[in-house]
Each structure stands twice: as C-alpha cells, then as structure tokens.
N, C-alpha and C positions, 0 to 999 in steps of 0.2 A: 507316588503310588505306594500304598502299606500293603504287605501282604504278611497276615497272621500266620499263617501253618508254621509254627516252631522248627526250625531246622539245627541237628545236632552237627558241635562243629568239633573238630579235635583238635586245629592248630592252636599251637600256643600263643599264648600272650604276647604284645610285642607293644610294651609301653614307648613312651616321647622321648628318649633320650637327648631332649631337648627342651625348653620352657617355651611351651608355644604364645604366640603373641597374638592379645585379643584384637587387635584393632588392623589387623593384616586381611585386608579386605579378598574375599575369594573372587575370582574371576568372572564366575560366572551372574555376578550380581550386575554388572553391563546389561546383560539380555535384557531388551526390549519385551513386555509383554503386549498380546495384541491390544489390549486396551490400551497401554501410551503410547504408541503408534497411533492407532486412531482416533486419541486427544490430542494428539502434536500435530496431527494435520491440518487442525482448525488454525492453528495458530500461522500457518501461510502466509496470508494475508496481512500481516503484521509483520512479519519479516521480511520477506521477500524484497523488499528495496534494502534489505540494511546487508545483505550479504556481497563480501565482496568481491572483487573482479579476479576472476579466475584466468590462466593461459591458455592457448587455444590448440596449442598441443601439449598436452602435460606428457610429463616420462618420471615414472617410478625409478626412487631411486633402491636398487634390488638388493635382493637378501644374501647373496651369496658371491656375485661375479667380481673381482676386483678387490685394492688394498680397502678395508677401512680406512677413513681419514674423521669421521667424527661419528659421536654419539649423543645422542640425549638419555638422560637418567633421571627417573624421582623418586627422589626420597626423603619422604616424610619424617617427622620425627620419631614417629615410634620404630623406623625400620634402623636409626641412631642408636636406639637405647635399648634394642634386641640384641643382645649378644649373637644369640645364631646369625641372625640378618646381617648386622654389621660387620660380622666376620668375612659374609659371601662379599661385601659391596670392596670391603680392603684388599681382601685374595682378588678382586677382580681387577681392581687401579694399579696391584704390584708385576701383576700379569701382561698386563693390557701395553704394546710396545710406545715408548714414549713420543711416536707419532703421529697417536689418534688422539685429537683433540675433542674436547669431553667441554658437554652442556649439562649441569646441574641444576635441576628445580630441587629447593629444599627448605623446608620450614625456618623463618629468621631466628629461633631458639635455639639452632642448631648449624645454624651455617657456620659458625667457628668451629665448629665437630669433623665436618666434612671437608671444610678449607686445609684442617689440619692433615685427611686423608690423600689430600690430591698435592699435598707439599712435594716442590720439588717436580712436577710436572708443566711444561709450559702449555698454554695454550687453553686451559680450563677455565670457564666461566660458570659462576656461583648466582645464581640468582633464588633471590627469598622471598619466600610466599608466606603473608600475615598465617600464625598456627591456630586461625579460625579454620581455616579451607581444610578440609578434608581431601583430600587425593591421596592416591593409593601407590605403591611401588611397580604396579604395569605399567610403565610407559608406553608399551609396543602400541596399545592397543586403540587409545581414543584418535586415533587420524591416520592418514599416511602421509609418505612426503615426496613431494615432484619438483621438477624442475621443468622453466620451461623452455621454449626450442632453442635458446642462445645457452641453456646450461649456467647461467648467469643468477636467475633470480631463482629461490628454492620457498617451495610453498610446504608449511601443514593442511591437509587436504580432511577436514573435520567428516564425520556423518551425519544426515542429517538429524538425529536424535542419539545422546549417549551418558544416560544417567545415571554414571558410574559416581556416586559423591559428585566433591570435585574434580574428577577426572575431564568433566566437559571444559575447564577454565584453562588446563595444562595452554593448550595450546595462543591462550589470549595471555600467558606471564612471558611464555616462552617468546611470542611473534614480540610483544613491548618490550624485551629485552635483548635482540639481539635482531640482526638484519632478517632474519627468516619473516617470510607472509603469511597469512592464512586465510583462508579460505574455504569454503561448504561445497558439499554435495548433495544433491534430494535425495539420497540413496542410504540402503544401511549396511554399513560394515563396519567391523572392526581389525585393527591392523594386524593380530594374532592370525585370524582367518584369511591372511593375503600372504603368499609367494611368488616374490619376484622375482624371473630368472633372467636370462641375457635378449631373447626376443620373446616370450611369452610370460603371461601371470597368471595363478591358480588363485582363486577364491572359492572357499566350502561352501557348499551348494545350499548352507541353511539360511543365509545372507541374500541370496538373490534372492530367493521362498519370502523370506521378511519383506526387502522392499515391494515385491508386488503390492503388496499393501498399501503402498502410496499411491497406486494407482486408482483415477478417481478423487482423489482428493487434494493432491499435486502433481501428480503427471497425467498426460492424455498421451496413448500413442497417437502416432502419425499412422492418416489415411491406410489403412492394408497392411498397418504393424500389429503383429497380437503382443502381447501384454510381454510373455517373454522375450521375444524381439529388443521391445524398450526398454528393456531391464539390463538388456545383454550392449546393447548401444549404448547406454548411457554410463556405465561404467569402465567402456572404450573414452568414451568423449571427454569422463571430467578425470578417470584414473593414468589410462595412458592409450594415445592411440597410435603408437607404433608398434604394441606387443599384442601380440595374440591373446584372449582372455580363455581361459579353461577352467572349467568347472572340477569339483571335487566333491563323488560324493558316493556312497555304497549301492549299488545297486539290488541290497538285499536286505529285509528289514532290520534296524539299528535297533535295541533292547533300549528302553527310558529308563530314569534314574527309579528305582524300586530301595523299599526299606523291608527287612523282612527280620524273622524273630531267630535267636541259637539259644542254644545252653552254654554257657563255659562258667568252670570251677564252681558247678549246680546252680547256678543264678540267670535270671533271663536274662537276654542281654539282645541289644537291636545292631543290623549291620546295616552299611550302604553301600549300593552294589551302581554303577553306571552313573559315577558323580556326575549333574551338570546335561545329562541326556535330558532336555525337554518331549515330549509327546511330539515324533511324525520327524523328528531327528534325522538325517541324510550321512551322519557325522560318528564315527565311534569315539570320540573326543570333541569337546563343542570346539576347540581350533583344531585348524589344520598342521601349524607349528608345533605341535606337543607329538606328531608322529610322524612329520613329513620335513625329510631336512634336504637343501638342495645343495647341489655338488659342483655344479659348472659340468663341462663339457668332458667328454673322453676323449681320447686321441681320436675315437674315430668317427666323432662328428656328434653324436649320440647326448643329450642331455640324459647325467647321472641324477638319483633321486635315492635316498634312502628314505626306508619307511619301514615304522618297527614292527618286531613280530614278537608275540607274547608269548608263541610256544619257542621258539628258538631260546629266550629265556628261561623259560618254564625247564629245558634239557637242560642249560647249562647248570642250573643252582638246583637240577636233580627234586625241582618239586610237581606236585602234580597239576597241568592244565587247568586252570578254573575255570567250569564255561562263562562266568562273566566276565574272562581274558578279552570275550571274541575276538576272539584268532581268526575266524572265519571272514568277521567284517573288515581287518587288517587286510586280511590276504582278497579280498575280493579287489577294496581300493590299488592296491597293489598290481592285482592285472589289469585293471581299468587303465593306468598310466602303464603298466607294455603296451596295451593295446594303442595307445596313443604316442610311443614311437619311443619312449623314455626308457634307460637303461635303470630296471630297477635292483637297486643292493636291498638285501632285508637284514636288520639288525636288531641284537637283544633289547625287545621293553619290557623290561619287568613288571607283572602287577602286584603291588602290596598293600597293607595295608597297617593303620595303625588303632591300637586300644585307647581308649579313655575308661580308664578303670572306674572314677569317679561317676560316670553318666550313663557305665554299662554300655559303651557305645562301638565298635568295632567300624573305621573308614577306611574304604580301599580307593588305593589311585594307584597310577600309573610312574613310575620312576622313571622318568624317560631324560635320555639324552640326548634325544633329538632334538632336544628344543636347546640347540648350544649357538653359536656365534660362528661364523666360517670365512674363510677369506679363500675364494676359490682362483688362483693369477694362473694356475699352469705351470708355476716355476718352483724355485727352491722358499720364495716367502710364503707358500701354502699355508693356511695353520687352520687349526680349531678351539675355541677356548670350548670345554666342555664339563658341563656338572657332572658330580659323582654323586655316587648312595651310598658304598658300604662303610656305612659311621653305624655306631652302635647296636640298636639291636636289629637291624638289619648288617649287620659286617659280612653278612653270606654274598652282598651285592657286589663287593671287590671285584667277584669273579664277571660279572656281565662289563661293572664298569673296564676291564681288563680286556675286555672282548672288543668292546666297544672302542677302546684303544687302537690295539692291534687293527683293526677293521680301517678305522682312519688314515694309520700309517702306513699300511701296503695299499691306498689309496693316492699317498703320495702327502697327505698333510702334516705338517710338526701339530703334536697335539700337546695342550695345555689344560692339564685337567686342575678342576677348580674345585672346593671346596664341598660341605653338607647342604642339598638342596631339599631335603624332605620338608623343612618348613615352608618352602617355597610350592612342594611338590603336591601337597597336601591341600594346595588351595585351588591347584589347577594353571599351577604355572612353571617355569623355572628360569635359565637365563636367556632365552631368548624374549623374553614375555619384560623383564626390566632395563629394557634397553631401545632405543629406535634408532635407528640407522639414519644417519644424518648428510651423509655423503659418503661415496667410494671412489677411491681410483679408478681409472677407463680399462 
C-alpha cells in the first residue's frame, strides 16, 4: 500500500554499517499467496500417493524445555563469503557448548569453508547441496520436527506448499543424508510461526486463516465439523496430539505493510513502515518467534512467556514512541496469553530502522531478541544464546541489549550474547529463525 501525503521527518540518517548482502533472501517471501494456494491444490491428485507415511502420534520436538542436543543449519554460500553473516554463524559454533551436535546443509563450493568452522567439534555433519539450488539461511521455517511415540524415529514434518527457493528441498538433502524421515501435511505452516512448549503449542493465527483454503479442494470436514474445527484437528493429528494447540493472534486491527513519502537533507525519500504485514494480518510480526520467546515453567507451576514491548524500549534509549511501534498490538497479544493462564514477562524490542542513501529509501524493523535460542532445565545449565544490536550506528542499542541481559539472568539463565544481527534483522529474521531444533534432553 503507497500512501503519497509527504511526511517531514527529523531523525537522522542511520546508514549500513555493514555491506549488506544481495542474495540473503527476506523471510517473508515464503508466504503463500491465495492464488498458489489455489493452484497447488489441483495438484492433489498427483501426489497424494507419493506422500510418505506419517506416525500416528507425532510429538514436537519443543522450543524451549530441556538441554539442546542437536541442530540443523543452512548455509548457503553467500552467507560464507558475507563477512557480517559469517561472523554470526563462527560466534555461534564458538558459543555453542561442545555437546550440541550440529547438522549442516551447505553449498559443495564451500563445504571446506564450514568444515573448517566446526574444527575441533565432534559430532557435526556436513552435507553438500549442488550451488545450483538456492536455499536460504532460515532453516527454522520450511517444516517442523516430531518424534514418534517410541521417541525413536524423528520426522521433518513438511507443509503442504512452501515456495521459498530451494527451501522446499531442505528437507529431501537433509532426510537422504542422515537417519531423520520426512514427511507432509495438508496444512500450511511454517516453523517460525510454531512454539513449542512442555504440554501445549502456539501457532499465529495467520496459518490456520491460510489452510482453510484447502478446504474444498483437499480437505472435507467430517459430518457436523465447521471448517475451523478441521483445521484445528488436523494440526493436532499430524503436529502433535499430546499438547494442547493455541492460537496466537491480536484481537485488534493489525496496521499492513504501508510505503509512504519524508523529506530528509531536502530530497524525497520513501520509508517502510509494518514490513511483511499482508492485508487482514492477525500477526504484529508475520512470526510469532520474532516477539514471543518461551521460558519453561516457574516454580509455581505457571508457564513463563516473554514478549516484547516497543515502548519499554522506546524509554530505555529515551526515543520517542513511533506509532508504527504498535505497542498497542504487543500489549494486547500479551493479555490474551494472561488470560490464558501464562506468566507473562515484557521486554525491550526496539524498532529501527535503517537508510539506503543510494535509493533514498528509509526501512524500519524490529531489533528483537526474542528471537534467540533457550535452554529452559530448571537448573544451574539454564542458558540463552541471544543476538545483539548495539554495533554501529545503532551503538545506542547496548542499552536494551544490556536490559535484555539483566532480564535473562534474574530469570535464572547464563546468558550468551552473540554477535551483529541487523543483517539478519533487516530481512525479518535473526537467531532463532537460522537454526531448527533437532532434538532436546527430557
């Protein structure tokens, strides 16, 4: 949506103190539009025998409760031969305790690059993808992953359409090269929008809104089911049917991705305000990992939840509230999960933005550290691995990431803060978004 009316702006300039990288695919280019949704259904009928056999109680494996014990990661070559990028992917393997065993997709041009990164780590597997294929550095998001009721066999659980690049093949390099399965679902998700907790799982309420549209053309409810019913069933059946499923989603209108006009240093110049918001949105971030981080348990029974807030930030670095913050829509999701019994913490997300002087172009995102790695035991090996911002011409950000800190550790976790995520942060992602949870301790 363009909106003309010129609007005068006075912040400063706040160039890339980084060399951004063209081929770092933005997140939100996954989304399904209704028309390939509604050409990918025709195509049922051609597939539907070739899909393979699923378990008959799946169980997610969760985003928070337990040690880590493995990972999957991709990375492509250009995320190699990025300096910014390949600086987050090294701070993360120096970090990372020696053992969590690490699954690597990466371009064959560059698997001696990475082989070299993970030296001295036991347990890593390197597998190389011809550097025809395109995939992108989110792993989180083209599948989830389950186990089924012997905890034995561990599936990637695909959706059923996800034309991110290469991102739809991750799963068919990764199942041929190591014991994991895979496996489909009629349904559409992706794995950013899913939190797994110890008996329940949130998925953003814009995913369920999508698959109804399969309805009719590959699903039928059953007799005296409406449509949400079979939507809500069916993500029990093939995601997990021992956790409770809960919906996530703002109860008050969500603002869409708008472009609108400023002045700076007399020249017109175009901003973007609500990256990523599609039209009829549920969602103040199209995932629900980019402001919703899970905690595990409190002593007193209570599932913890952090979830950020843009004015708590907005006080700390003493700027002023932008209403494309919405703060309001933060805080609304926010009581929605009190009301559904959750202890909820609120913490600094800062929204920023960055110039492209060349294009005259001003983009605002969200700095968020919610989207970090957590190991929730209850004990002394707590931790966080968690991105930062305050690198160059944002360094005013120290102070949230500092907060953000602090907030961790009188929580009770060892925190590990990791490296410059604005490249990352810029596209709609950061580290929880290049990584999938592969397995946890009990």
């Amino acid at each position: 949506m363009f909106v003309g009316l010129p609007v005068t702006d006075a912040l400063p300039l706040r160039a890339r103190h980084y060399e951004p990288e063209p081929a770092l695919v933005r997140r939100t280019v996954a989304d399904v539009s209704p028309e390939f949704r509604r050409a990918r259904i025709f195509l049922e009928p051609f597939t539907e025998r070739l899909l393979e056999p699923r378990p008959s109680n799946p169980r997610l494996v969760g985003s928070a409760d337990g040690a880590i014990e493995r990972l999957l990661l991709t990375i492509p070559a250009y995320s190699v031969r990025s300096v910014p990028l390949a600086d987050v992917y090294r701070d993360l393997f120096a970090q990372l305790p020696g053992s969590v065993a690490l699954v690597v997709l990466t371009h064959e041009s560059v698997a001696g690059d990475v082989e070299g990164w993970l030296a001295g780590r036991d347990g890593a597997e390197i597998i190389g993808a011809p550097d025809h294929l395109h995939f992108s550095v989110w792993a989180e998001d083209g599948y989830v992953v389950i186990t089924d009721q012997t905890g034995e066999d561990r599936f990637l659980v695909e959706p059923f359409s996800f034309p991110r690049y290469g991102d739809s093949l991750v799963a068919d390099f990764v199942s041929n090269a190591t014991e994991l399965k895979k496996t489909q679902a009629p349904l559409y998700f992706q794995g950013g929008n899913v939190l797994i907790g110890d008996d329940f799982f949130l998925i953003g309420a814009d995913y369920p809104a999508n698959s109804l549209q399969y309805i009719g053309g590959i699903l039928t409810p059953a007799p005296g089911e409406t449509e949400a019913e079979l939507i809500h069933r069916l993500y029990q059946e093939y995601l997990d049917t021992g956790r409770r499923l809960l919906y996530v989603a703002s109860t008050i209108p969500v603002p869409e991705e708008q472009v609108r006009q400023f002045r700076l240093g007399g020249q017109d110049w175009t901003e973007v305000l609500h990256l990523g918001n599609r039209p009829g949105t549920a969602q103040p971030l199209f995932h629900i990992d980019m402001f919703i981080t899970l905690l595990g348990r409190a002593h007193g029974g209570r599932y913890r939840v952090l979830v950020g807030d843009p004015k708590v930030a907005a006080e700390i670095l003493d700027h002023p509230l932008q209403p494309h913050a919405m703060a309001y829509v933060f805080d609304n999701i926010a009581a929605t999960l009190a009301r559904l019994d959750f202890e909820v913490i609120r913490n600094p997300l800062p929204l920023v933005y960055v110039d492209d002087e060349r294009r005259r172009e001003r983009l605002w995102y969200f700095a968020t550290s919610n989207n970090a790695l957590v190991q929730a035991t209850g004990d002394a090996t707590a931790a966080v691995y968690m991105p930062t911002y305050g690198h160059g011409s944002w360094s005013s950000l120290t102070a949230t990431d500092e907060r953000n800190q602090q907030l961790w550790e009188s929580l009770g976790f060892a925190t590990h803060l990791l490296g410059d995520f604005h490249p990352f942060a810029e596209n709609l992602g950061a580290l929880h978004c290049i990584k999938k949870y592969l397995a946890r301790g009990t």
